[in-house]
MIVEX-43790 format. One record per residue: residue number from 1; x, y, z of N, C-alpha, C in turn. Coordinates in steps of 0.02 Angstrom, whole numbers, plus 50000, padded with zeros to 5 digits. Layout:
<tornus>
n / nX / nY / nZ / caX / caY / caZ / cX / cY / cZ
NUM / X / Y / Z / X / Y / Z / X / Y / Z
...
</tornus>
This chain:
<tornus>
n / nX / nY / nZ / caX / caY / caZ / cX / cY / cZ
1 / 53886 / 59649 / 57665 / 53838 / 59667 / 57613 / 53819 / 59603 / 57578
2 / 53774 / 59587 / 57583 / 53744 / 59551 / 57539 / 53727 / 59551 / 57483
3 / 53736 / 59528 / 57441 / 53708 / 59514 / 57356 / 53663 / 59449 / 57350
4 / 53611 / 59477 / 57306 / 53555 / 59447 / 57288 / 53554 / 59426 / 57213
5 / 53570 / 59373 / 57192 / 53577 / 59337 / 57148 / 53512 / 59292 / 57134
6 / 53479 / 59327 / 57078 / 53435 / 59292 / 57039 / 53452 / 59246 / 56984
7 / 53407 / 59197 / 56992 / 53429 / 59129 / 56941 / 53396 / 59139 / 56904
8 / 53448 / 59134 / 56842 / 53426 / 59124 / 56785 / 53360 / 59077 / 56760
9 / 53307 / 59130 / 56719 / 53248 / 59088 / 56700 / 53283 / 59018 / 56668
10 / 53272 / 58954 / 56682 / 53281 / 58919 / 56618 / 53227 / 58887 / 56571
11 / 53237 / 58858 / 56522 / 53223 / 58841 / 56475 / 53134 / 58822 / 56485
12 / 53098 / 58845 / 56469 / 53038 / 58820 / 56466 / 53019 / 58736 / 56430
13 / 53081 / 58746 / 56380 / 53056 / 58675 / 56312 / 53093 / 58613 / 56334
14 / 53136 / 58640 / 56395 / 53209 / 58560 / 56376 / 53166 / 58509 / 56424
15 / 53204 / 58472 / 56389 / 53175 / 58404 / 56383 / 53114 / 58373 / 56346
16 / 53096 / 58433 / 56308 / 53038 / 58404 / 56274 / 53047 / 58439 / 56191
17 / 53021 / 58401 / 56142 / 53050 / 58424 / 56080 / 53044 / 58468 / 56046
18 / 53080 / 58509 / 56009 / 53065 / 58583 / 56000 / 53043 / 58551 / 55938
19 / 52977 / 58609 / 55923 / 52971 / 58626 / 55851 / 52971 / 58689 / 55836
20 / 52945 / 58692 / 55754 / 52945 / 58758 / 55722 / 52879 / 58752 / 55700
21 / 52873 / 58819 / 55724 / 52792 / 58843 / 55694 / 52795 / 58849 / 55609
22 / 52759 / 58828 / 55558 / 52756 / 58812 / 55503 / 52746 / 58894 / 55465
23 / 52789 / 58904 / 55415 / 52764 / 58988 / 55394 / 52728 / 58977 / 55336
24 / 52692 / 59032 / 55315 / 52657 / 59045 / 55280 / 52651 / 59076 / 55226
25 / 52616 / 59059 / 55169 / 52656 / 59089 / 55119 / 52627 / 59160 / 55101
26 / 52646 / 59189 / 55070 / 52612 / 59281 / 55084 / 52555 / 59267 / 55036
27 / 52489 / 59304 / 55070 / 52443 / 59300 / 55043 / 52398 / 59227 / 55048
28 / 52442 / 59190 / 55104 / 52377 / 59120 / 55130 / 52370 / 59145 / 55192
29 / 52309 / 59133 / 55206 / 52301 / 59130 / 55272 / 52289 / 59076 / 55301
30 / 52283 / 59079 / 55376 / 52273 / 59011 / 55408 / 52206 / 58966 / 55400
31 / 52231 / 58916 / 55381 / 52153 / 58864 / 55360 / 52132 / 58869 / 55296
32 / 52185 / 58917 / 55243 / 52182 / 58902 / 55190 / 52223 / 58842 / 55159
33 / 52204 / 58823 / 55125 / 52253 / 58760 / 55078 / 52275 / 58780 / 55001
34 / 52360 / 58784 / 54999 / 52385 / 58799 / 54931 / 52367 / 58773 / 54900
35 / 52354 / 58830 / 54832 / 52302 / 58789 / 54780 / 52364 / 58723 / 54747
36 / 52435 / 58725 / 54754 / 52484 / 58660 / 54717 / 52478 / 58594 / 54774
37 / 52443 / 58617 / 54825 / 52433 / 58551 / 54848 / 52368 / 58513 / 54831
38 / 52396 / 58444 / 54824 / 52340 / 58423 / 54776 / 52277 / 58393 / 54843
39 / 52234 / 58373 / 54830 / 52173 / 58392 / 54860 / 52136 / 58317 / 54846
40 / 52147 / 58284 / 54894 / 52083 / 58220 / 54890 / 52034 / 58213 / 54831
41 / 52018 / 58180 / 54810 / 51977 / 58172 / 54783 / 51909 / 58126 / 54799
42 / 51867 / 58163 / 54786 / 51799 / 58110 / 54805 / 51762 / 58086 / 54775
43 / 51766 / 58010 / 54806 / 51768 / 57936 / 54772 / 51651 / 57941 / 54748
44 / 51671 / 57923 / 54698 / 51631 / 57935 / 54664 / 51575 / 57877 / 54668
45 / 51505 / 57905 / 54672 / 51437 / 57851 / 54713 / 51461 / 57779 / 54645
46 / 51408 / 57720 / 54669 / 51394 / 57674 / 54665 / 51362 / 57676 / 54582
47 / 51323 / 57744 / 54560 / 51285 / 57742 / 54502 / 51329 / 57770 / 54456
48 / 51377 / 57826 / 54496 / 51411 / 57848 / 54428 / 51472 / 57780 / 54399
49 / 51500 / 57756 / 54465 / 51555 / 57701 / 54446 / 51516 / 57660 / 54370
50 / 51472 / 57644 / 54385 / 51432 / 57599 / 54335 / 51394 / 57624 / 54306
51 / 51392 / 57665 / 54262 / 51366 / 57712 / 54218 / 51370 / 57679 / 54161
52 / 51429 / 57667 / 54131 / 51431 / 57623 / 54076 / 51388 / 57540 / 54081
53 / 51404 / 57514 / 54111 / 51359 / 57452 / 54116 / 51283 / 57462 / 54107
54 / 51275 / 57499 / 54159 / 51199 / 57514 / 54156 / 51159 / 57543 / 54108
55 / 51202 / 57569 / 54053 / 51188 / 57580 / 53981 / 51179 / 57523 / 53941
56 / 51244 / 57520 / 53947 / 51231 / 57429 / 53897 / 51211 / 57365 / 53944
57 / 51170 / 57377 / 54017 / 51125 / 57328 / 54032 / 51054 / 57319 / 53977
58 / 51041 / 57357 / 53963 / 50985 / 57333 / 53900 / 50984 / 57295 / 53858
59 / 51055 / 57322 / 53816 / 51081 / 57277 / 53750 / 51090 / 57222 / 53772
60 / 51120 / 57185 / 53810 / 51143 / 57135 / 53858 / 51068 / 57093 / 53856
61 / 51024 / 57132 / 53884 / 50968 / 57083 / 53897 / 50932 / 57056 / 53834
62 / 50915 / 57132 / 53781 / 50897 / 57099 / 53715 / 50964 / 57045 / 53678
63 / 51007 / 57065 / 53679 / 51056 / 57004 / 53656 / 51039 / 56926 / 53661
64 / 51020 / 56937 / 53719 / 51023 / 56866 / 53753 / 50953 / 56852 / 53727
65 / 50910 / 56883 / 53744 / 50838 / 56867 / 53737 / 50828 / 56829 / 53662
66 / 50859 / 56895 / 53627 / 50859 / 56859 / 53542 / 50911 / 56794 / 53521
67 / 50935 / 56785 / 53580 / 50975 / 56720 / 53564 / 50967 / 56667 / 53578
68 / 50903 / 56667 / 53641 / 50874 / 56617 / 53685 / 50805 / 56596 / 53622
69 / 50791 / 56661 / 53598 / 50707 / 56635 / 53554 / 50746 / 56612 / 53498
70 / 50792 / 56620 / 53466 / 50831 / 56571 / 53407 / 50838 / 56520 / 53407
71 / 50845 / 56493 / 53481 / 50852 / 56426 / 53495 / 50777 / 56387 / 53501
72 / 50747 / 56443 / 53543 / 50672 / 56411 / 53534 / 50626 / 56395 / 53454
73 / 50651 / 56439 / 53392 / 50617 / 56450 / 53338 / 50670 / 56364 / 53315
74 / 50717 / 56378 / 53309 / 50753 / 56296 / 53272 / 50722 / 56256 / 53297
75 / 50715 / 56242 / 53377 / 50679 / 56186 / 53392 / 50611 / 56178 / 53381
76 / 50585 / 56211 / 53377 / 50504 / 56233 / 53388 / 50476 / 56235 / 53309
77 / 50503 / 56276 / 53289 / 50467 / 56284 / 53212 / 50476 / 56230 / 53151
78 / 50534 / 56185 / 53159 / 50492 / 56105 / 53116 / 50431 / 56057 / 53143
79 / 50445 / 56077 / 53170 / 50391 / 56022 / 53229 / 50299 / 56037 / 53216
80 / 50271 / 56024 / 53174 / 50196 / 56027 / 53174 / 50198 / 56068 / 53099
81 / 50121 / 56086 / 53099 / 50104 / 56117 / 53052 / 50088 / 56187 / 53064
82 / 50144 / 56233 / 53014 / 50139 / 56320 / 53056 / 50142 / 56339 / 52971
83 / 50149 / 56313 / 52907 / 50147 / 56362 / 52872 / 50100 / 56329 / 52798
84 / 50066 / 56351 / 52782 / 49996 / 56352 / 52730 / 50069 / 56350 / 52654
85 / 50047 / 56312 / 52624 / 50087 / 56328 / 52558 / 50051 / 56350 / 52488
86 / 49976 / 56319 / 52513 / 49923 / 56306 / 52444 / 49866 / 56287 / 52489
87 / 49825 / 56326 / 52452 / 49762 / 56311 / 52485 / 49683 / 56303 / 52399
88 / 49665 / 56238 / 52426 / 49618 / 56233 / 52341 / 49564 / 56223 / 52371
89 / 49487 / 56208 / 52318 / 49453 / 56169 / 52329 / 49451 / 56097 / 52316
90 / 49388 / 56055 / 52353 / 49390 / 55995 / 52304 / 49391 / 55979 / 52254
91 / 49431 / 55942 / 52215 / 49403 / 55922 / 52139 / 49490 / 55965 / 52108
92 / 49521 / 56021 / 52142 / 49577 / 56041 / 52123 / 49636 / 56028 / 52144
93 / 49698 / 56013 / 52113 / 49770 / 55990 / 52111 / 49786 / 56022 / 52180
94 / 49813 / 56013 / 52230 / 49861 / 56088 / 52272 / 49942 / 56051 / 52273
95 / 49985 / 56073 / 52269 / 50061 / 56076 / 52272 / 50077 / 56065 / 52309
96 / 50138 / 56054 / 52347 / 50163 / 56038 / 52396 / 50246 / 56039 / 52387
97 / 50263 / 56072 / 52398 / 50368 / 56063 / 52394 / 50402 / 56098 / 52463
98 / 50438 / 56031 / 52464 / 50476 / 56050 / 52536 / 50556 / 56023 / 52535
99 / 50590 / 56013 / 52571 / 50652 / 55977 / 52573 / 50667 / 55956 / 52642
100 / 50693 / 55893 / 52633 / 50704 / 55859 / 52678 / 50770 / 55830 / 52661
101 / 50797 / 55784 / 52717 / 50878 / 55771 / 52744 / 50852 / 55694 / 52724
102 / 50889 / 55658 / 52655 / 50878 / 55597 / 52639 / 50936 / 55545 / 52686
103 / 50931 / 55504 / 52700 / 50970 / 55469 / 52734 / 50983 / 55415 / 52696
104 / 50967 / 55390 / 52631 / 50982 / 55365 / 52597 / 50948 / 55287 / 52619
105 / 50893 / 55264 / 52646 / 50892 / 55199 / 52674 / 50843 / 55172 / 52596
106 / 50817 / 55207 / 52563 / 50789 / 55184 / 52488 / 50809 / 55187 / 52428
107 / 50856 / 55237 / 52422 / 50886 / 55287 / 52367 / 50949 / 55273 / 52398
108 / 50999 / 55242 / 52394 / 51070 / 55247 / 52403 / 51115 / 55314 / 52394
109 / 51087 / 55295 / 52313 / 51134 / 55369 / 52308 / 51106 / 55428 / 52323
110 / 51068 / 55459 / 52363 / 51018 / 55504 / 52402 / 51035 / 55503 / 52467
111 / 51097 / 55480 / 52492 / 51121 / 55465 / 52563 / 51164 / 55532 / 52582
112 / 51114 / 55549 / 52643 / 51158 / 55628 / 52683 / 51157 / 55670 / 52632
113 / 51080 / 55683 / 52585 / 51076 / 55725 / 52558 / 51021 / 55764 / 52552
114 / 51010 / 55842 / 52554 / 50944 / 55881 / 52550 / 50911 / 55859 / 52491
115 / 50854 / 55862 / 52492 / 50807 / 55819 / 52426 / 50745 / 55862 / 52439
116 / 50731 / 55898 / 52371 / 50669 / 55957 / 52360 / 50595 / 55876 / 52347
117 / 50570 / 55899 / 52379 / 50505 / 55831 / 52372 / 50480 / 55899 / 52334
118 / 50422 / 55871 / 52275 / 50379 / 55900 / 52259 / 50322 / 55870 / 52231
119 / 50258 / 55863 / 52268 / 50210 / 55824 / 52242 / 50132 / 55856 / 52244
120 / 50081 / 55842 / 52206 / 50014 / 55862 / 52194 / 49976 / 55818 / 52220
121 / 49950 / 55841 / 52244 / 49868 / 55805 / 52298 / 49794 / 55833 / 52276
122 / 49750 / 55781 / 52251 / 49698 / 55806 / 52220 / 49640 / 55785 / 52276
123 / 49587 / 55794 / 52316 / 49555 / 55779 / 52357 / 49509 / 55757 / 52315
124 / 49482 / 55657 / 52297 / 49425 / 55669 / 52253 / 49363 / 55636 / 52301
125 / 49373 / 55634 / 52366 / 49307 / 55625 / 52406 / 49302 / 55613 / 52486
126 / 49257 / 55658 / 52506 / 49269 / 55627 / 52579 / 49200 / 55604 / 52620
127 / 49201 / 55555 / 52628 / 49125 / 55529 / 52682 / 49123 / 55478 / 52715
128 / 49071 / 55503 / 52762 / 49069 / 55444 / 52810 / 49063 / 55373 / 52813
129 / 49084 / 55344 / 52858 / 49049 / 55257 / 52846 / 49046 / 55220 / 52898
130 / 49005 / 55161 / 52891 / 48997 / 55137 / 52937 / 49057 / 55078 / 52966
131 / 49059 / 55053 / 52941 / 49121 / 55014 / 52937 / 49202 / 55030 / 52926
132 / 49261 / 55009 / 52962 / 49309 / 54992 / 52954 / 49343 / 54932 / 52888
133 / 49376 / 54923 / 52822 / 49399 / 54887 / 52809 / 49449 / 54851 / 52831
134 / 49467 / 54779 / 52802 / 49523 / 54742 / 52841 / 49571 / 54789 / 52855
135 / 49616 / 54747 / 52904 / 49662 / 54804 / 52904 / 49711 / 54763 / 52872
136 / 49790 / 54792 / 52862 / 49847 / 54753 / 52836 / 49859 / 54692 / 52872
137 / 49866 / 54702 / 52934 / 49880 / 54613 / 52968 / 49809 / 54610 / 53022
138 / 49800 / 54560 / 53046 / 49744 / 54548 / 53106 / 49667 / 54589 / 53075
139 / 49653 / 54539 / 53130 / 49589 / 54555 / 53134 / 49540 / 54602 / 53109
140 / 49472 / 54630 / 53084 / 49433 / 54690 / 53078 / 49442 / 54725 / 53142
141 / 49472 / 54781 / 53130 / 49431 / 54832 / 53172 / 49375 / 54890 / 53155
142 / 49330 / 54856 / 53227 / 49288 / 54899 / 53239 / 49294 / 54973 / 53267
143 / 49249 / 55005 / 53235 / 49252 / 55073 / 53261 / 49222 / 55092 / 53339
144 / 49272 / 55134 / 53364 / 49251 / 55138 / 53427 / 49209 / 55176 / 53442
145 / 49166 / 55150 / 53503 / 49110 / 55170 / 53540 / 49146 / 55261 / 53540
146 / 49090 / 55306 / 53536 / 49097 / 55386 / 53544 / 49141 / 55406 / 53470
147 / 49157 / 55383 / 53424 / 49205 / 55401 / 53367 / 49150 / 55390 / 53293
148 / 49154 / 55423 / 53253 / 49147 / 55393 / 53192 / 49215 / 55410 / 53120
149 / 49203 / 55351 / 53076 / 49258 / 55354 / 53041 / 49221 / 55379 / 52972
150 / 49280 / 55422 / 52948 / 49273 / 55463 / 52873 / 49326 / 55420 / 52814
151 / 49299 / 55398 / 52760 / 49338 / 55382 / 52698 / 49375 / 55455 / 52650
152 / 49450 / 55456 / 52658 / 49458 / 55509 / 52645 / 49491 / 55476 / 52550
153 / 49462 / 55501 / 52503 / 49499 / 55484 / 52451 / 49546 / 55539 / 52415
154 / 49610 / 55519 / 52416 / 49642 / 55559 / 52368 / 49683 / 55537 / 52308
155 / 49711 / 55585 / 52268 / 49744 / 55562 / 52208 / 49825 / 55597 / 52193
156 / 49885 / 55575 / 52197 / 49927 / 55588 / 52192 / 49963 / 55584 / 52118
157 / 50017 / 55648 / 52132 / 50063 / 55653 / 52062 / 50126 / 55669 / 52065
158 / 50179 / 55640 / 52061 / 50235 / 55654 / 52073 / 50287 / 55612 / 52038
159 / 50378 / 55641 / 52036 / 50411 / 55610 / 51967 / 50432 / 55537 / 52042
160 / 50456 / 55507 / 51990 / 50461 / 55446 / 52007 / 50525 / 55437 / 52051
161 / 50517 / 55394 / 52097 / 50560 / 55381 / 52158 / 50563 / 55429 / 52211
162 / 50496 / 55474 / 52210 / 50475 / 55537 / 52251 / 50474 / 55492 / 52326
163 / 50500 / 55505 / 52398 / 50493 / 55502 / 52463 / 50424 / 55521 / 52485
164 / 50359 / 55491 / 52509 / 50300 / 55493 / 52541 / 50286 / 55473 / 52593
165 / 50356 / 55457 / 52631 / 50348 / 55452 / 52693 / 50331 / 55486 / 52758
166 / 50315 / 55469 / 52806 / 50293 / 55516 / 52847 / 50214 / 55564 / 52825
167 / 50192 / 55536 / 52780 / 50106 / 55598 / 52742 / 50075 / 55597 / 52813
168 / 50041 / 55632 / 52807 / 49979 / 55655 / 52850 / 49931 / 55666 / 52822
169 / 49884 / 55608 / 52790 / 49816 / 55679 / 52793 / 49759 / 55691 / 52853
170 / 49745 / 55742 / 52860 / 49705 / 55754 / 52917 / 49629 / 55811 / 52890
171 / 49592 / 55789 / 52924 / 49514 / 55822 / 52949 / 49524 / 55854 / 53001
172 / 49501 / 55938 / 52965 / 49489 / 55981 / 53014 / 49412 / 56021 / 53039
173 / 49412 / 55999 / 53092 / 49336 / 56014 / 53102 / 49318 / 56088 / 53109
174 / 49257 / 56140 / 53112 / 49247 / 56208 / 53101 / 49280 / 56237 / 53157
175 / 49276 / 56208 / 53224 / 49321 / 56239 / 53277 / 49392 / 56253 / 53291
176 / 49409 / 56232 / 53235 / 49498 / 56197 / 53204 / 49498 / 56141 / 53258
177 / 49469 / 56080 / 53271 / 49509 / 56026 / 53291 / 49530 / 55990 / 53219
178 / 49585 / 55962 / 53237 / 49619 / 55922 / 53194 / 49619 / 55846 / 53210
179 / 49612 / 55795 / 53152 / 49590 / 55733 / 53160 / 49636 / 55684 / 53127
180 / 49689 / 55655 / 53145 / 49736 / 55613 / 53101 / 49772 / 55624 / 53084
181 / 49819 / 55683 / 53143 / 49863 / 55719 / 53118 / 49943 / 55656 / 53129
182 / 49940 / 55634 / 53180 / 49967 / 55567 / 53195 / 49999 / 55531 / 53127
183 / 50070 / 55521 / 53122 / 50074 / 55477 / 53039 / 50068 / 55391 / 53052
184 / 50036 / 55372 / 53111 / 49998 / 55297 / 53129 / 49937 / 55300 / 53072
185 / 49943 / 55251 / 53050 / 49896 / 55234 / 52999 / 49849 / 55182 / 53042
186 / 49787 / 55198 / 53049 / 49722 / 55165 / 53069 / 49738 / 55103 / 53046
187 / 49743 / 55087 / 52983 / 49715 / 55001 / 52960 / 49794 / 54975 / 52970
188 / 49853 / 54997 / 53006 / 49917 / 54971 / 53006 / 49955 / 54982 / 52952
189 / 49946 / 55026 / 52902 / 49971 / 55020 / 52832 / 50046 / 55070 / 52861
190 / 50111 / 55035 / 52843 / 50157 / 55077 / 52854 / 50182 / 55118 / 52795
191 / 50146 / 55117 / 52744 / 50155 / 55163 / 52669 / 50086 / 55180 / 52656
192 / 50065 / 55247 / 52706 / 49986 / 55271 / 52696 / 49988 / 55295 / 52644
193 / 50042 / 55348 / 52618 / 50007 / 55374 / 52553 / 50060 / 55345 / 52475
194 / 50058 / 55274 / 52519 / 50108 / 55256 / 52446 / 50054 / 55221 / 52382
195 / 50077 / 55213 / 52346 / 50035 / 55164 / 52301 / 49995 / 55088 / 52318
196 / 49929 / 55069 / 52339 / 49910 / 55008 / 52340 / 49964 / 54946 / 52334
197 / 50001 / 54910 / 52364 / 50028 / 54859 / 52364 / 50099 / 54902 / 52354
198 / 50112 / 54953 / 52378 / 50182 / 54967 / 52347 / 50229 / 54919 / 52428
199 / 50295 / 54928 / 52393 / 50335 / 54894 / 52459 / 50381 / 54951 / 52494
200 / 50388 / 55002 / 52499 / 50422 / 55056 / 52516 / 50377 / 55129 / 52504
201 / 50407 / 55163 / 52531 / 50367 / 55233 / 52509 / 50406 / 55287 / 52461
202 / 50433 / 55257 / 52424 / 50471 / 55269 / 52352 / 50408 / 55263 / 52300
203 / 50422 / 55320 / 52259 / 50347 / 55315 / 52203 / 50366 / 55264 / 52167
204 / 50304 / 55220 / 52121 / 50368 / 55199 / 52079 / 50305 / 55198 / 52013
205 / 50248 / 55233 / 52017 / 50209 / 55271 / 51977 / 50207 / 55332 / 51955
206 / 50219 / 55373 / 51920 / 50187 / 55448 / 51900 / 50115 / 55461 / 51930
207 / 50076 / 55436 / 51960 / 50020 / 55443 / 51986 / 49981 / 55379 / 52001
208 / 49938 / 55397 / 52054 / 49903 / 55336 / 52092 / 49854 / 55372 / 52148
209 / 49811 / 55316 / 52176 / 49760 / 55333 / 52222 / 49776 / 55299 / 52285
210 / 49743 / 55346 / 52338 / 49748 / 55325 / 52406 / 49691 / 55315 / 52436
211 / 49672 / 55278 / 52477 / 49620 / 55289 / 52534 / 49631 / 55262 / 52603
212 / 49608 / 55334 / 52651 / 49632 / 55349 / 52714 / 49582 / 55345 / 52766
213 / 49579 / 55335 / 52815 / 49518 / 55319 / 52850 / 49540 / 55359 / 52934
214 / 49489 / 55408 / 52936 / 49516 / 55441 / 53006 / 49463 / 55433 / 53058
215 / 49463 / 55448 / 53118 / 49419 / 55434 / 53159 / 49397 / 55512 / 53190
216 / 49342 / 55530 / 53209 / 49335 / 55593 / 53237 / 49267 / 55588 / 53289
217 / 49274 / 55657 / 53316 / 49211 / 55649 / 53342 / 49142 / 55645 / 53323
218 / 49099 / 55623 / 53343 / 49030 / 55617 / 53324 / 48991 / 55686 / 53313
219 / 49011 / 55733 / 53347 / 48978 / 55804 / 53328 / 49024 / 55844 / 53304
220 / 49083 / 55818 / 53250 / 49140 / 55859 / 53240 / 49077 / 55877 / 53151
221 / 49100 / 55948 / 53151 / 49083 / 55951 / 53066 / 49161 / 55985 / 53033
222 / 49155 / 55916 / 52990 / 49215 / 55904 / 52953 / 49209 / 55984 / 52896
223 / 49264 / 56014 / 52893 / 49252 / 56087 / 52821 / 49315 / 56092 / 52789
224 / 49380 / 56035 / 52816 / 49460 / 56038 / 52766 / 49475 / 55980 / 52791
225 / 49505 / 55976 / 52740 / 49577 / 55922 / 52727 / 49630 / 55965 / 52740
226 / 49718 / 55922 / 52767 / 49754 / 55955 / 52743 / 49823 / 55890 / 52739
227 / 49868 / 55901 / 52709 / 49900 / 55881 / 52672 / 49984 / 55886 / 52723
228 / 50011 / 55845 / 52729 / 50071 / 55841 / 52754 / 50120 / 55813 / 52765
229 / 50199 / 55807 / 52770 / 50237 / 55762 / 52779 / 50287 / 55781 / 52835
230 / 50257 / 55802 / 52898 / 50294 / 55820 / 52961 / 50280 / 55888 / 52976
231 / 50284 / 55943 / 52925 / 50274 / 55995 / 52939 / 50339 / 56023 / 52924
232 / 50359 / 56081 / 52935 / 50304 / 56143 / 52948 / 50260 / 56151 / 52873
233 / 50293 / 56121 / 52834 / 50222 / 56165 / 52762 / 50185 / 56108 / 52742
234 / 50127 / 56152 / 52739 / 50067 / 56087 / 52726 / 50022 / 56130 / 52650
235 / 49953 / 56078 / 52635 / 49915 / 56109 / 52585 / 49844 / 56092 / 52625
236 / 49792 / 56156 / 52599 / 49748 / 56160 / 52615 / 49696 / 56121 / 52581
237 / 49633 / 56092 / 52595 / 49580 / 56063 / 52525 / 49525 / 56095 / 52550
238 / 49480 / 56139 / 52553 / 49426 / 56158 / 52580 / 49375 / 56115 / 52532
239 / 49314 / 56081 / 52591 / 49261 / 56045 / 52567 / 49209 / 56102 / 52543
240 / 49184 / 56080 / 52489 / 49129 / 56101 / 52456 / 49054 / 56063 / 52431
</tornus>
């Protein structure tokens, strides 16, 4: 008799690693995700990251802007003539007060110090001529071919040991050109609006006369004077 002996199934898994199927918790289903597991988060665009900046990119730019024209107004705004202080006719006083940084090279004790100038300018004539007077050193000069020259007379008032250095007076023609705005004095005089024979531009009168000689164009029509010692504040003289 024979017996028939069947072999045992074996192992479907051996040799290879068992796992466990993962259980589930009651009430998830598959391909759900527990809400305690925490969950990626997504990384947030380019505009929201910089949200704040791009707010205060504005301020940033006016900041700067108003800090860049501050620098431009210090440098820029002594420099010429930008502000009217007094404006007269001929024949009347106009004012003039400003302050300036004394360095002391006339006035000692006025050294590395602010100093209020304050002086009166009376316009008592202005006209043409044909001629140039001597000048301080050398030769006559002649007036140049395409130019003619104006005698500008004025009359000054101020307390004594007043700074008049650096004056300007200038002719302004109806188009606003300006004529002698330059503090080179035509006849070489290095104390244009000091006193006749003075030796410095320290007053050393309560009052005195000047005469100024500018050159302009031939079809300029002369209608102001104006009055200055660097700028920015000047006085007006309107001709009458």
């Amino acid at each position: 008799m024979t017996t028939l002996v069947t072999p045992a199934a074996g192992d479907p898994g051996r040799g290879m690693p068992q796992t466990t199927a993962p259980s589930l918790r009651p009430g998830i289903l598959p391909g759900m995700i527990p809400p305690d597991v925490p969950v990626p988060a997504r990384r947030k665009g380019w505009w929201r990251r910089n949200a704040v900046w791009l707010v205060l990119l504005p301020l940033a730019i006016v900041t700067a802007a108003g800090a860049s024209s501050f620098r431009v107004w210090a440098f820029w705004w002594p420099v010429g003539l930008h502000l009217e202080v007094d404006r007269v006719a001929t024949g009347e006083p106009a004012h003039l007060a400003d302050e300036y940084l004394d360095m002391g090279f006339d006035v000692p004790e006025r050294a590395n110090t602010t100093v209020q100038r304050e002086i009166a300018v009376t316009l008592t004539g202005v006209e043409q001529v044909d001629q140039l007077p001597p000048p301080v050193y050398g030769d006559p000069v002649p007036i140049p071919d395409g130019s003619v020259a104006y005698e500008v007379r004025t009359h000054f008032a101020a307390e004594l040991q007043t700074d008049v250095s650096g004056c300007q007076i200038i002719l302004v023609a109806e188009d606003g050109t300006r004529y002698g705005e330059s503090t080179t004095n035509l006849l070489g005089n290095f104390y244009p609006c000091a006193a006749p024979g003075a030796e410095s531009n320290i007053s050393d009168q309560p009052e005195w006369d000047v005469e100024s000689y500018v050159l302009v164009d031939p079809d300029a029509e002369i209608t102001q004077v104006r009055l200055a010692f660097g700028g920015p504040e000047y006085v007006t003289i309107d001709l009458s």
